[in-house]
VEXLODO-331898 format. One record per atom (N, C-alpha, C): x, y, z; residue in one letter. Coordinates in steps of 0.1 Angstrom, whole numbers, padded with zeros to 4 digits, always signed. Atoms other than C-alpha are relative to their C-alpha. Layout:
<sites>
XYZA;...
</sites>
This chain:
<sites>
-0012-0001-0002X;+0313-1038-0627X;-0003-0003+0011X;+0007+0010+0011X;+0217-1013-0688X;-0001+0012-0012X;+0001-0006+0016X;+0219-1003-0720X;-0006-0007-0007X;+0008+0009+0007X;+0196-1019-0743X;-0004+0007-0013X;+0008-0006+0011X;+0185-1010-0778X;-0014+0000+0000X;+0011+0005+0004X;+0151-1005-0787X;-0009-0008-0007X;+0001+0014+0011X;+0149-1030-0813X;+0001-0012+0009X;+0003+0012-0008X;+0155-1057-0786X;-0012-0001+0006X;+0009+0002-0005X;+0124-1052-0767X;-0015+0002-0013X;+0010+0002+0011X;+0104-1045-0801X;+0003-0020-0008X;+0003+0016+0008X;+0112-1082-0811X;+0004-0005+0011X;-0005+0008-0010X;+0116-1096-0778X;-0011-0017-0005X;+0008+0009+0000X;+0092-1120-0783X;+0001-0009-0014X;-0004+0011+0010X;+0107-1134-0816X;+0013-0006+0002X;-0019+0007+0000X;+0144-1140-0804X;-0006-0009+0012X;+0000+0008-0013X;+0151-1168-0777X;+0009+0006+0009X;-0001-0003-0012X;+0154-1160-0742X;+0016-0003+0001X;-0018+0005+0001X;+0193-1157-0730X;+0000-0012+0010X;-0007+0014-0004X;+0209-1189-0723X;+0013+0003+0013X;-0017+0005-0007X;+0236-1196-0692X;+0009-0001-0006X;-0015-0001+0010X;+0272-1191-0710X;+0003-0015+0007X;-0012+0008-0004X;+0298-1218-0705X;+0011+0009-0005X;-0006-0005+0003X;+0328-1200-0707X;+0016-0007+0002X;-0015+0003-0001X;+0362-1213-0720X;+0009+0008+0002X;-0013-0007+0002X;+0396-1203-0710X;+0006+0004-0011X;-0008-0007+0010X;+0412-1180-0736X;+0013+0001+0005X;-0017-0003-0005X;+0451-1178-0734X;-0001+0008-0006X;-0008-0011+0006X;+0471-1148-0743X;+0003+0000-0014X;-0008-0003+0014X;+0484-1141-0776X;+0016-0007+0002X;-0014+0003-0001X;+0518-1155-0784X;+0009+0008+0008X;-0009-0009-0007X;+0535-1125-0771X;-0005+0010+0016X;+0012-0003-0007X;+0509-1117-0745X;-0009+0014-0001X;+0007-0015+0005X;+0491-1083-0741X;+0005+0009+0015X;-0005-0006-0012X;+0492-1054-0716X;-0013+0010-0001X;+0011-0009-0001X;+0466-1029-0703X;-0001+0006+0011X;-0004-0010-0019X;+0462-1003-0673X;-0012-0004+0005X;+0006+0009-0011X;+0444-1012-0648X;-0004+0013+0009X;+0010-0017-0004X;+0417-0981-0632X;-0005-0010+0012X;+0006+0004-0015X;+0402-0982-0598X;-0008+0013-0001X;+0012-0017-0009X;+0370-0962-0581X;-0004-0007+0015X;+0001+0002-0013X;+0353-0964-0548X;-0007-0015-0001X;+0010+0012+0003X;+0336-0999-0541X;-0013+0001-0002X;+0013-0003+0010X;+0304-1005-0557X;-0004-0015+0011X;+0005+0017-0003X;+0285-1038-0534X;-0007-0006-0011X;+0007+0008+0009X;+0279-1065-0553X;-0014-0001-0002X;+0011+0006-0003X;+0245-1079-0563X;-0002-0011+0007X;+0003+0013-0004X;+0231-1111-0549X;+0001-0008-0010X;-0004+0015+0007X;+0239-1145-0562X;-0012-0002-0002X;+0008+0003+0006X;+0212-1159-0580X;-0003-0007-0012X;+0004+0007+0014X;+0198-1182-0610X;-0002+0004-0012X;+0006-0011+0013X;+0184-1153-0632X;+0006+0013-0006X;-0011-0011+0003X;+0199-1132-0655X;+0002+0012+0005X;-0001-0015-0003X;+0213-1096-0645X;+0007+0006-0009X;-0006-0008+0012X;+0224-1072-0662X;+0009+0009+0009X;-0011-0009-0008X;+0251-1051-0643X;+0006+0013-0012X;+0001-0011+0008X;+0257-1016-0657X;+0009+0005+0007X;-0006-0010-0008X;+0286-0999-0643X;+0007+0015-0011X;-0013-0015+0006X;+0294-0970-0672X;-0002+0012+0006X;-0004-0015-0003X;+0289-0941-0651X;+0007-0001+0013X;-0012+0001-0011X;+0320-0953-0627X;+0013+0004-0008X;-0014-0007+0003X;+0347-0930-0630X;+0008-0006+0006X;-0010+0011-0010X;+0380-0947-0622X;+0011+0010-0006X;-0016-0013+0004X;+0418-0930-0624X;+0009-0014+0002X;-0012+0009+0006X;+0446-0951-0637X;+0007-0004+0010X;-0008+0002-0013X;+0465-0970-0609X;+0016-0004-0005X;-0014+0009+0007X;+0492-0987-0633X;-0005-0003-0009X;-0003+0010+0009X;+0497-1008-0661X;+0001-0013+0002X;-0008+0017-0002X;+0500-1050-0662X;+0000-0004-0013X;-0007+0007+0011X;+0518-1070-0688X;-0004-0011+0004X;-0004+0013-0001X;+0512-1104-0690X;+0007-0004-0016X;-0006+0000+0009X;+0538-1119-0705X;+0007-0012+0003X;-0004+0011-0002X;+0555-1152-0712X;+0009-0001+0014X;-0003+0003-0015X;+0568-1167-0678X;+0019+0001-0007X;-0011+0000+0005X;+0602-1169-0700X;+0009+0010-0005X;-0002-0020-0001X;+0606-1131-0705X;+0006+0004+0010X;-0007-0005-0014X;+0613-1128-0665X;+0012-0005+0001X;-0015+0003-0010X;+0649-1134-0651X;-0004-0007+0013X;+0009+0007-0013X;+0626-1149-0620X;-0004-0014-0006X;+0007+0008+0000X;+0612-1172-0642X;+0007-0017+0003X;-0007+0011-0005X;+0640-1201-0633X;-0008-0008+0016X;+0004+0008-0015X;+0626-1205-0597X;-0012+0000-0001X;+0017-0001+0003X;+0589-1211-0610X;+0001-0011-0010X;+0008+0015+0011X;+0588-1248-0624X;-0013+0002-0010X;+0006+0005+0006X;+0567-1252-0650X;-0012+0013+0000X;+0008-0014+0001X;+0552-1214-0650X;+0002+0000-0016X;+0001-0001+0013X;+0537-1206-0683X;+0000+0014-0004X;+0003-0024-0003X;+0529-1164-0675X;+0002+0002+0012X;-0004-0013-0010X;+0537-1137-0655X;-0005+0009-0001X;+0008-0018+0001X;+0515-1110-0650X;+0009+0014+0007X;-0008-0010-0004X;+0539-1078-0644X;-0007+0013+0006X;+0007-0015-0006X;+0521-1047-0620X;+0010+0006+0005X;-0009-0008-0008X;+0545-1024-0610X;+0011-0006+0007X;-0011+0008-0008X;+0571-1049-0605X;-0005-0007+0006X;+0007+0010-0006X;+0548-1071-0585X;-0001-0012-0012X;+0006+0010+0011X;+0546-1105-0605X;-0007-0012+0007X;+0006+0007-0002X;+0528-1133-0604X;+0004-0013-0013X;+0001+0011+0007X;+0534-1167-0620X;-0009-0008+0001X;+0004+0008-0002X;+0514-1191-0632X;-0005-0002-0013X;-0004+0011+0011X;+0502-1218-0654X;-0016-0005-0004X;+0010+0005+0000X;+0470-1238-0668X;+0004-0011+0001X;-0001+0017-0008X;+0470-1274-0650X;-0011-0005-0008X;+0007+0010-0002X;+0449-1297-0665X;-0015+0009+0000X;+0013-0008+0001X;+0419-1265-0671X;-0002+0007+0013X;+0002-0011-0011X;+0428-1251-0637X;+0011+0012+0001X;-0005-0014-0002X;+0441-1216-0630X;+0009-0002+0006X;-0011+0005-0015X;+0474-1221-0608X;+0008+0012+0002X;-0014-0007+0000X;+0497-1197-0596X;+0009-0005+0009X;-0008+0009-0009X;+0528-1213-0586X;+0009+0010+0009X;-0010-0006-0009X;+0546-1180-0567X;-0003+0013-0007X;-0009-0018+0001X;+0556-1143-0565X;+0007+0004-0001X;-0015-0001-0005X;+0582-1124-0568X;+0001+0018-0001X;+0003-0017+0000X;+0591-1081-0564X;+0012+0000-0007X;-0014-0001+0008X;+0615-1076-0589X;+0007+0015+0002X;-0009-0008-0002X;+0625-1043-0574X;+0007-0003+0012X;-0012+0005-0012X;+0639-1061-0542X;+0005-0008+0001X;-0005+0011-0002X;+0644-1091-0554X;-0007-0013+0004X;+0009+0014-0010X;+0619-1112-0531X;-0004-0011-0009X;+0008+0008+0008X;+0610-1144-0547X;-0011-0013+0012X;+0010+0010-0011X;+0578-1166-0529X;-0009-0010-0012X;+0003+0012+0006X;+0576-1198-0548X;-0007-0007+0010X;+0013+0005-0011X;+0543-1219-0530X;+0006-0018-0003X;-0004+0014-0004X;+0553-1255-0519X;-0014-0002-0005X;+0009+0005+0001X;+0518-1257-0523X;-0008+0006-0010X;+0006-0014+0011X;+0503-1240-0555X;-0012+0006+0001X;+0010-0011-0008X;+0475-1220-0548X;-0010-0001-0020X;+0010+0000+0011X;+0444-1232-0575X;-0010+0013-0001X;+0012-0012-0005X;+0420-1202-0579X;-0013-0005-0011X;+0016+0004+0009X;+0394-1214-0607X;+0001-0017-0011X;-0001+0012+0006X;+0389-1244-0629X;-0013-0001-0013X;+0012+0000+0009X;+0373-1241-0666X;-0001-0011-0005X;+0009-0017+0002X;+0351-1240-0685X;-0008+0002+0014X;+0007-0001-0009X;+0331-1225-0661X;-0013+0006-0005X;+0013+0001-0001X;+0296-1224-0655X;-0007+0004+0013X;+0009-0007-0014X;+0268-1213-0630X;-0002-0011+0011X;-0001+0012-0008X;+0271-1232-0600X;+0015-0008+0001X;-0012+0009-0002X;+0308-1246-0602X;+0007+0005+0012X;-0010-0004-0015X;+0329-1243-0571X;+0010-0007+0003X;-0011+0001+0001X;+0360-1249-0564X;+0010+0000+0015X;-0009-0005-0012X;+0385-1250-0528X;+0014-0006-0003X;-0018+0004+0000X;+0423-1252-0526X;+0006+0003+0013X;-0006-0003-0013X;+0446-1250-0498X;+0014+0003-0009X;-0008-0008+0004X;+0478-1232-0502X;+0012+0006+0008X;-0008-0006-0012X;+0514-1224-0487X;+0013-0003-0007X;-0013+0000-0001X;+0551-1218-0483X;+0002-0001+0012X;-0012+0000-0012X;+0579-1227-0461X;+0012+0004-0006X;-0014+0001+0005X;+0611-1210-0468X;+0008+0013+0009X;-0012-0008-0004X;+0641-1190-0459X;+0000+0016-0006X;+0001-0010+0003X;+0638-1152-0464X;+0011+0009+0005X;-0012-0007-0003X;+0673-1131-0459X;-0001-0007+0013X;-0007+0008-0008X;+0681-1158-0434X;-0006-0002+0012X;+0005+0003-0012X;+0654-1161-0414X;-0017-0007-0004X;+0014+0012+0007X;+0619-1188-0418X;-0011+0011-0002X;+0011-0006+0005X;+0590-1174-0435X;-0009-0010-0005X;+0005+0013+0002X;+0559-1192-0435X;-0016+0008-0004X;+0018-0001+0004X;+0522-1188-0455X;-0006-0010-0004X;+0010+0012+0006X;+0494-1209-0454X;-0014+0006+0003X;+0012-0002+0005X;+0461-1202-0467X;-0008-0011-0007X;+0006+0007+0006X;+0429-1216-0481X;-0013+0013-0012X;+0008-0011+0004X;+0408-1199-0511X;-0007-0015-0004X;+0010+0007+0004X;+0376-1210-0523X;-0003+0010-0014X;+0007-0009+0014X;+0354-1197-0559X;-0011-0009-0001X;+0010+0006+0006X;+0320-1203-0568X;-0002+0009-0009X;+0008-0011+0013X;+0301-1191-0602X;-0012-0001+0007X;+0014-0002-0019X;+0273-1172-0578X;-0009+0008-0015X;+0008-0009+0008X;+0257-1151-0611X;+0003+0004-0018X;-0006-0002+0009X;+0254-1146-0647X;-0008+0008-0005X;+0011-0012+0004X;+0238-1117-0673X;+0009+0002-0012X;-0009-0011+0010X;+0255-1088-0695X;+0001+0007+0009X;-0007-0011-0006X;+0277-1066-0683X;+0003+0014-0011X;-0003-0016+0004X;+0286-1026-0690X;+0010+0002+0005X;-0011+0000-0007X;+0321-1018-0687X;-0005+0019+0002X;-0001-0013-0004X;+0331-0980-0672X;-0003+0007-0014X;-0004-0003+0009X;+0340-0971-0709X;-0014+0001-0013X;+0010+0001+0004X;+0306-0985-0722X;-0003-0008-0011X;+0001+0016+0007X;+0315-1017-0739X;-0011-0012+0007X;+0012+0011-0003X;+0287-1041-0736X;+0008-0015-0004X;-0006+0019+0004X;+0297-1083-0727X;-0017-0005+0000X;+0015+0007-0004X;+0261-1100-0736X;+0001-0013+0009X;+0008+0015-0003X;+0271-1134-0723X;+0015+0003+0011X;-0007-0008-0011X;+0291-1128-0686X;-0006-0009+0010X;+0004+0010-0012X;+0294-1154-0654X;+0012+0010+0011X;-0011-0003-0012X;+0306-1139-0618X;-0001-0011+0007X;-0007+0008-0013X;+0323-1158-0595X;+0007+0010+0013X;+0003-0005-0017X;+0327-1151-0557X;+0018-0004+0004X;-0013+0004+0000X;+0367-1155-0551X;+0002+0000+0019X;-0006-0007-0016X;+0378-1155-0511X;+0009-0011+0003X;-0010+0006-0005X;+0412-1163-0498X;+0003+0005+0012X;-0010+0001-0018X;+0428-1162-0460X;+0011-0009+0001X;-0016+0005+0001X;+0462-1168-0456X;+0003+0009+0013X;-0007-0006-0008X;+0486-1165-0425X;+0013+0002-0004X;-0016-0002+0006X;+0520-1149-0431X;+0006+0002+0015X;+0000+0004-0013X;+0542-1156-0401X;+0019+0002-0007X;-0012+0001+0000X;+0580-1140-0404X;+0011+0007+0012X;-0005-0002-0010X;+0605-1134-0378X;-0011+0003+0015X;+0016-0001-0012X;+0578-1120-0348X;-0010+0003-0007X;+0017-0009+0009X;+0551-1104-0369X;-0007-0015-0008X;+0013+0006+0006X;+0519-1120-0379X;-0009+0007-0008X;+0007-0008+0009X;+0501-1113-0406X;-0010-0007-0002X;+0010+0015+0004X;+0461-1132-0413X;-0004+0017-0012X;+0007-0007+0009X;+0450-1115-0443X;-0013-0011-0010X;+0008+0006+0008X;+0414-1118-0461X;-0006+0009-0010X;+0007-0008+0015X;+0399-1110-0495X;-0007-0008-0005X;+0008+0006+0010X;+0372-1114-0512X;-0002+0011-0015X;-0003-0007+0011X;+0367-1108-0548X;-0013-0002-0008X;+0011+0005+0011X;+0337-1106-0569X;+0004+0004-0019X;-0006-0004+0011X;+0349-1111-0608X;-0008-0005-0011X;+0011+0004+0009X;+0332-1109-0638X;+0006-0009-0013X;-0006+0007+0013X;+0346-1135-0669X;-0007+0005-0011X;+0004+0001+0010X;+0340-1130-0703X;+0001-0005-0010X;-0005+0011+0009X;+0345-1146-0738X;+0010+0009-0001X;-0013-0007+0007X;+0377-1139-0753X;+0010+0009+0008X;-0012-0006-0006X;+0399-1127-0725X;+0005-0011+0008X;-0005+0013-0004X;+0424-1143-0705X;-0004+0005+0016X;+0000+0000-0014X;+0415-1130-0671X;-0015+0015+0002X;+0013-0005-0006X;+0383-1113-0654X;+0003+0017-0004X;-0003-0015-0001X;+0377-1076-0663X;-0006+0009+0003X;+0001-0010-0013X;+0364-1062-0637X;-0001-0008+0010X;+0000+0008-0016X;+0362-1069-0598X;-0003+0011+0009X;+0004-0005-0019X;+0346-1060-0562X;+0016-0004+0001X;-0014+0003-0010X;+0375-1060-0540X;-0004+0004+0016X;+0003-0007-0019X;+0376-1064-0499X;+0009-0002+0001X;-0009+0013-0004X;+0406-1071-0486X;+0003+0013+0014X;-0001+0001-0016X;+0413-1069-0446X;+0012-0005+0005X;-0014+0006-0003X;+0450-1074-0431X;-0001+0004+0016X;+0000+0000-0011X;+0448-1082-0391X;+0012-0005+0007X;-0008+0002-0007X;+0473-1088-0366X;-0007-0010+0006X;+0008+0011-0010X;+0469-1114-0338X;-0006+0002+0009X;+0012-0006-0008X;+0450-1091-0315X;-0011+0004-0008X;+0012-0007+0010X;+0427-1083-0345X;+0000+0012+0001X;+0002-0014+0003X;+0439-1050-0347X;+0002+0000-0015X;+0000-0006+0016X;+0432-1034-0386X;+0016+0000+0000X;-0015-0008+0007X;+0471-1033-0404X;-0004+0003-0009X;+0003-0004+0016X;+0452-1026-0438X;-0009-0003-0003X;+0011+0004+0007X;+0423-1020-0451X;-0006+0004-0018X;+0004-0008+0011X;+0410-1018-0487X;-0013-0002-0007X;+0013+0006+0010X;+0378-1018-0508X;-0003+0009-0010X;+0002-0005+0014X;+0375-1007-0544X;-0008-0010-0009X;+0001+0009+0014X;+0363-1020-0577X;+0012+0007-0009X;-0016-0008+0005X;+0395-1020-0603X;-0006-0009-0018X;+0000+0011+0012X;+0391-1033-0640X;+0013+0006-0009X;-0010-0004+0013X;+0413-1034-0672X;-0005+0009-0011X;+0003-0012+0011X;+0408-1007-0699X;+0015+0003-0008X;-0013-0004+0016X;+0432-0997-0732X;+0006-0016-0002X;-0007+0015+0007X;+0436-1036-0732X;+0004-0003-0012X;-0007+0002+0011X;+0455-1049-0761X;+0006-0006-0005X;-0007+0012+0007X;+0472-1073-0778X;+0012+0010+0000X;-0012-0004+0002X;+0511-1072-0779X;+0003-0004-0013X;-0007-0002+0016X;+0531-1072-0814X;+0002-0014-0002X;+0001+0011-0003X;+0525-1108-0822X;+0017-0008-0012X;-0012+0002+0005X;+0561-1130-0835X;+0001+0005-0013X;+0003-0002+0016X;+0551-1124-0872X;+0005+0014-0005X;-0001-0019+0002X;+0552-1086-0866X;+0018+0004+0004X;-0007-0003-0004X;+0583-1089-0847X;+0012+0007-0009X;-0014-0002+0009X;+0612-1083-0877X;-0007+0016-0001X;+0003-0018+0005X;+0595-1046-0881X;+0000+0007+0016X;-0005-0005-0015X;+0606-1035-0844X;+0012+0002+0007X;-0015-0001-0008X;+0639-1024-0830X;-0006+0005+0016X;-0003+0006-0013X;+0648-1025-0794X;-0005+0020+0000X;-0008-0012+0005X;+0648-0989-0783X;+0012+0004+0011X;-0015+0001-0001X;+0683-0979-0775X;+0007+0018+0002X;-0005+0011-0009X;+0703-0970-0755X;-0013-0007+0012X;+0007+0004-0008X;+0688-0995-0728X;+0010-0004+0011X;+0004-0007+0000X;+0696-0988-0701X;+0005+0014-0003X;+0000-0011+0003X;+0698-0949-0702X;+0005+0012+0010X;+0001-0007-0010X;+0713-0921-0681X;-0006+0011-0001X;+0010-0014+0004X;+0688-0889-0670X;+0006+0007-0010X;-0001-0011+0008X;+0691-0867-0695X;+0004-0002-0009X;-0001+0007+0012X;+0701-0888-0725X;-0010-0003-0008X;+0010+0002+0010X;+0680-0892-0757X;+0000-0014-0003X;-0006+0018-0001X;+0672-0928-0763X;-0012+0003-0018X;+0005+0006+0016X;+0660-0935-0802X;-0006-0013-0001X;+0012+0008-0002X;+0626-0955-0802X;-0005-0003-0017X;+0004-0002+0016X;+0619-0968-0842X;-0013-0003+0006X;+0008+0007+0000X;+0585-0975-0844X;-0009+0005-0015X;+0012+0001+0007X;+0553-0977-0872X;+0000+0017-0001X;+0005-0013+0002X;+0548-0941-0889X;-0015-0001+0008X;+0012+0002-0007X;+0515-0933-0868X;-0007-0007+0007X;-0002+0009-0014X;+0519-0954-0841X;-0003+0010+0012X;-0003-0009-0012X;+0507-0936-0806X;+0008-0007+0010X;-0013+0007-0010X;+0533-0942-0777X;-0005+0012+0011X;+0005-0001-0011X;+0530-0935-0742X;+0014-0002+0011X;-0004-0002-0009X;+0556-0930-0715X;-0004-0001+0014X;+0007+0000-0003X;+0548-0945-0685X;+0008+0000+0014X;-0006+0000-0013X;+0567-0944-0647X;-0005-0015+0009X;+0004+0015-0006X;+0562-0974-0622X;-0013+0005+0009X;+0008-0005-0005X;+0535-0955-0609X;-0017+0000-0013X;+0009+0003+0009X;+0515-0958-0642X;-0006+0016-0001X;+0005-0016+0005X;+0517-0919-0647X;+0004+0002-0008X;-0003-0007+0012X;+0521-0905-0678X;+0010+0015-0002X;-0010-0010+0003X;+0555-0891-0686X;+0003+0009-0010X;-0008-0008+0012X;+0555-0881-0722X;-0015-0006-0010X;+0009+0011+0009X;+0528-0894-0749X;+0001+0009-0019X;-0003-0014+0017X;+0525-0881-0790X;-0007-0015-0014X;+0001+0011+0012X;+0522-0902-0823X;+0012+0000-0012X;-0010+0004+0008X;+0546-0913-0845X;+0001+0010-0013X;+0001-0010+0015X;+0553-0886-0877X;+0013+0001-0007X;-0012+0001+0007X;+0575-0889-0907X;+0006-0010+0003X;-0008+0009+0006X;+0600-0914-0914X;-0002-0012+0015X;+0001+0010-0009X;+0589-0934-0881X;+0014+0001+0013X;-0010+0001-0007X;+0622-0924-0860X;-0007+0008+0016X;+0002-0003-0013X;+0609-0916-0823X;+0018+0005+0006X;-0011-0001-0011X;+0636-0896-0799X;-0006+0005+0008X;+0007-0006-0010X;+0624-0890-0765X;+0013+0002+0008X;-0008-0008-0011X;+0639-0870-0739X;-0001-0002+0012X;+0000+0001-0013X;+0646-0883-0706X;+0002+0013+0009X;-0005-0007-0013X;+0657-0848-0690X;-0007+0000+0013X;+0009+0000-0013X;+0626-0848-0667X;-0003-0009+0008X;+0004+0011-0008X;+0626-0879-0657X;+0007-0005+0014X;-0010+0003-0011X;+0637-0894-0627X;+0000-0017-0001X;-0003+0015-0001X;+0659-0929-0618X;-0012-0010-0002X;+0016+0012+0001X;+0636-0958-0625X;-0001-0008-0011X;+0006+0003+0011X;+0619-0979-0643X;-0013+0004-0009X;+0007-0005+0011X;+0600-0966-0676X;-0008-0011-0011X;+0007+0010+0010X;+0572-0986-0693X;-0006+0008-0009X;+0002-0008+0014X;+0572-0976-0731X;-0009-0007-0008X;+0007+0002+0008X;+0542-0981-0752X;-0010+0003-0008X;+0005-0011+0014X;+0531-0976-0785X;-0006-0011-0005X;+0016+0009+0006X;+0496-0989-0798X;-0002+0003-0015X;+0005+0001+0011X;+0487-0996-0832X;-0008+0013-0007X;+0015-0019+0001X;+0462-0962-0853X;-0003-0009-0010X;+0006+0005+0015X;+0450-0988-0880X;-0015-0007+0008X;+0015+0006-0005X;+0419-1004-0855X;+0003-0017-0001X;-0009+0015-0002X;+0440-1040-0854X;+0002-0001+0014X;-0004+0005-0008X;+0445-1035-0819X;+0011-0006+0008X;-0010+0006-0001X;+0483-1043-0817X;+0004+0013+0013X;-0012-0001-0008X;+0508-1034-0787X;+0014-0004+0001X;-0018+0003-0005X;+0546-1029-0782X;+0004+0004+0013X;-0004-0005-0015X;+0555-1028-0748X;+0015+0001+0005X;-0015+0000-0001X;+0594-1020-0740X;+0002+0006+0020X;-0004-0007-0014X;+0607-1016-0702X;+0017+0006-0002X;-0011-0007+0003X;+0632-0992-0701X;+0010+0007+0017X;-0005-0007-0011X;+0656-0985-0673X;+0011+0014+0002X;-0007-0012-0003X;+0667-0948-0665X;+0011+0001+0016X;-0009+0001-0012X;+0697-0946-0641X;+0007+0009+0000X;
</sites>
């Protein structure tokens, strides 16, 4: 972010040596997926190099920071001012769009759907380009010019990515990836709105695997200076995905109601159908856990908002058959 059997090193000498992955881009599922997203303290990388590693992080404890959805770019109310956006990853109302170009990663803008803000990039901002392989590298340049509650707002940045290392990886959890390339991510960007200046930089070390759509785990620096180089923000953690999961794919859809009412005032019961023995989860925009249980008898969920407060409520209830399915519902309490 080594476990090994003993039977590997008792026949090491009859299997072939591990091979450099190439690793293709995986898309989402039709309906996409969703999964919380854990942080601990920073862990420094290893060194870039030719030869395999094996990176071991299961005895990193991490505590739940949120939830992200990705989820079709056509799902948002944002997604109009985002040409040719294909997803939207949802964190806490933070989104992100963006698209596969031609085998490259794009994100064409941002947007904060609790205030509104939308930052569509004049200039789209590439971050990777598959498949990828050991040794590929990558630079983009990157920016807006626009009008922000009536006054110019301007970012321009440049990021780079190389694949700097490859091995097996050990997640927190103690899922083992045998075939696993990191890449070295770093962006700088100036943000420049009414007087304030903002140069922010981050680097990212992330690890790819088969069969997902996005890195699951990461180093994190990131550094936010003024124009005297005084610190406005500093952070460094490692953050990965965990309870990842496939969403309820179209096929499934006719066995799902909405749940209702939506939205909801405090202290009203809102009637949730779902899957007899289905678990469900209650979740705040904070990605704390308001309420959780499993589904019993005739499949009819009522949950009780008394305790809750105004907001938005992310509802989700995971498959008990070992399929792996998610339903994710955002629910607003007012």
């Amino acid at each position: 972010m080594k476990q090994a059997s003993p039977l590997i090193f008792l026949l090491g000498c009859c299997v072939p040596l591990m091979a450099q992955p190439v690793l293709e881009w995986t898309p989402p599922p039709g309906g996409g997926y969703a999964a919380d997203v854990l942080a601990s303290d920073f862990i420094e990388p290893t060194p870039a190099g030719d030869a395999a590693q094996e990176w071991d992080f299961s005895g990193v404890a991490g505590s739940v920071l949120s939830s992200v959805v990705v989820a079709p770019a056509a799902t948002s109310p944002f997604a109009a001012l985002f040409d040719g956006a294909e997803w939207v990853n949802d964190q806490n109302g933070q989104l992100a769009f963006w698209t596969m170009d031609d085998g490259q990663f794009t994100v064409l803008g941002n947007a904060n759907a609790t205030v509104g803000i939308t930052l569509s990039f004049d200039d789209p901002l590439v971050q990777w380009a598959f498949p990828l392989a050991l040794g590929d590298e990558l630079a983009d340049d990157f920016g807006i010019e626009q009008m922000l509650f009536g006054l110019p707002y301007s970012l321009q940045g440049s990021a780079s990515s190389l694949v700097d290392a490859w091995g097996s990886l050990t997640m927190p959890d103690g899922t083992v990836f045998p075939e696993v390339l990191r890449g070295r991510y770093e962006q700088q960007y100036t943000e420049i709105y009414e007087d304030d200046t903002a140069n922010w930089s981050l680097v990212q070390h992330m690890y790819f695997v088969p069969d997902s759509t996005l890195a699951v785990f990461l180093h994190e620096d990131l550094v936010v200076t003024d124009n005297g180089d005084n610190v406005l923000l500093e952070v460094s953690d490692v953050a990965w995905y965990g309870n990842g999961v496939l969403t309820v794919g179209e096929e499934m859809e006719a066995n799902f109601s909405e749940p209702y009412p939506n939205p909801v005032m405090v202290g009203a019961p809102v009637e949730w159908p779902l899957p007899d023995g289905w678990k469900w989860r209650a979740l705040d925009a904070d990605g704390r856990v308001l309420a959780q249980g499993v589904v019993e008898g005739d499949g009819k969920l009522t949950l009780s908002t008394a305790d809750w407060a105004a907001g938005l409520v992310l509802l989700v209830a995971e498959s008990a058959d070992g399929r792996a399915l998610r339903r994710v519902h955002r629910l607003v309490v007012h």
